[in-house]
N, C-alpha and C positions, 0 to 999 in steps of 0.2 A: 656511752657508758656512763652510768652516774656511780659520782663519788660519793664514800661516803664519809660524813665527818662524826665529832665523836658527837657533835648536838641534835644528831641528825637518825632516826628513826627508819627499821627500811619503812616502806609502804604498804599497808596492808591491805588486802586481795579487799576487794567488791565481795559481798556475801549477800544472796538473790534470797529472798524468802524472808519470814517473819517469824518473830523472836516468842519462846511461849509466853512470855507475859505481856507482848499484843496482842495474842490470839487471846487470851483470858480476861483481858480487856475490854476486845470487840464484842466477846460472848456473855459476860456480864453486862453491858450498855445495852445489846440486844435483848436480854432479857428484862430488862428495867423498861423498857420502850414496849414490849409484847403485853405488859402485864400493866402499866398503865391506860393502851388501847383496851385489853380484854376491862378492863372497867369502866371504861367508856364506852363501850359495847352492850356489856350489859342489859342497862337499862334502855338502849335501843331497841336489842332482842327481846324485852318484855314487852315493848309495846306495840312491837310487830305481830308476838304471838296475840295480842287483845286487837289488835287492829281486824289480826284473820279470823279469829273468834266469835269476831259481833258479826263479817258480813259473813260468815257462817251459820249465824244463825238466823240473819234476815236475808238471805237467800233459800236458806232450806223455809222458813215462816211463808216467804215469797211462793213457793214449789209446792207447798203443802196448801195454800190456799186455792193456787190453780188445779189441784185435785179433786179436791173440794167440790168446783164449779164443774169441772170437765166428767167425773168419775159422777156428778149428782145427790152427794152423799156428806154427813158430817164427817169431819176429822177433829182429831183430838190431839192438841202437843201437849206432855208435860216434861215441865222439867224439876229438875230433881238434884237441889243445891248438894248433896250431902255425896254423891256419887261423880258430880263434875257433868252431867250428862243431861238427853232430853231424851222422849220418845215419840212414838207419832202411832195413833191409833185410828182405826175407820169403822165406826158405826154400822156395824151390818149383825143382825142377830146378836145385838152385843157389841161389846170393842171387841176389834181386834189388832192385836201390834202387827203394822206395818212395816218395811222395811224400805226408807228411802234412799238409803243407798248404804255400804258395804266398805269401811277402812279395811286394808288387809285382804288376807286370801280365805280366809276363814268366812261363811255365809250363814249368818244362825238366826230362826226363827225370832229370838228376842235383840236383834241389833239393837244398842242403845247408840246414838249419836253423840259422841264425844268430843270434848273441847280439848283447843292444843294444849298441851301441858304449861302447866302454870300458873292457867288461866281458870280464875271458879266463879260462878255464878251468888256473887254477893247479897242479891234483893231478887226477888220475882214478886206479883202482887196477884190478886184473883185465887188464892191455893196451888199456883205455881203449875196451872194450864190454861190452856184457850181452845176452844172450838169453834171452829169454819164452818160455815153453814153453808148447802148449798150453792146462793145464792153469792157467796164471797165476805159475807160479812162474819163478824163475830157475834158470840154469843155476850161475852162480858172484854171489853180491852185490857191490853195486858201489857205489863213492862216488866224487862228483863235488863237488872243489872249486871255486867261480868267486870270482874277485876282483876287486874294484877298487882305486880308491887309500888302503893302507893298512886297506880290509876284505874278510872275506871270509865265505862262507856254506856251505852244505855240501847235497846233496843223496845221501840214501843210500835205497840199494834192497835190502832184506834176502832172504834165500833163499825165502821164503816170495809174494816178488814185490812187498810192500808199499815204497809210497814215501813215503818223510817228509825235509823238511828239518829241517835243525839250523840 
């Protein structure tokens, strides 16, 4: 049995759990930590989205040329700073818009090829197309700048028909 005296306090019970001003604590640190990541984040997510942008577009440049040679026919890209977008045309009685492939569920005769978001088409050179000639080559080479915030990347098409990014 404990005594008790008069300097002497009882004891007071263990209490399990946390107090609301740790909890208001831990959730304002957390949010100062969220929100310095999402800005360092950022500018990673911009230059992911320009990273997928360019081999988007020297892939499908790539796809369209081997059409080109396999189909026996001109193809036509342009692209088109002011809409964010290209298109792709085939020389048969005329151009006509082709459709190389299909964002979404939606399938419409005029598909334009669209860049991720963010991401715009800063310089193109030649009037902002190229045509593949049969044979694989181009008519005139062409370069295509795209950019985002503060960068940008280059895709260029030499006469000989080959595509490389810069």
């Amino acid at each position: 049995m404990q005594v008790l005296t008069s300097h002497s306090r009882p004891p007071v019970p263990c209490s399990r759990g946390f107090t609301l001003l740790e909890l208001l604590l831990v959730i304002v640190v957390l949010g100062v930590l969220s929100s310095l990541l999402f800005l360092r984040l950022a500018p990673l997510l911009s230059q992911t989205r320009l990273r997928s942008a360019v081999w988007q577009v020297a892939t499908d440049l790539q796809a369209i040329r081997m059409k080109a040679i396999a189909q026996n026919r001109r193809f036509r890209v342009t692209f088109r700073p002011s809409t964010r977008d290209y298109i792709v045309e085939k020389e048969e009685e005329g151009w006509q818009q082709q459709i190389l492939y299909v964002h979404g569920s939606g399938a419409t005769d005029d598909a334009p090829l669209l860049l991720p978001p963010g991401v715009v088409i800063t310089a193109v050179n030649s009037g902002g197309d190229v045509i593949f000639v049969p044979r694989g080559h181009v008519d005139g080479g062409i370069s295509i700048t795209l950019g985002t915030e503060g960068h940008t990347r280059k895709v260029v098409v030499n006469l000989a028909g080959r595509v490389r990014i810069e």
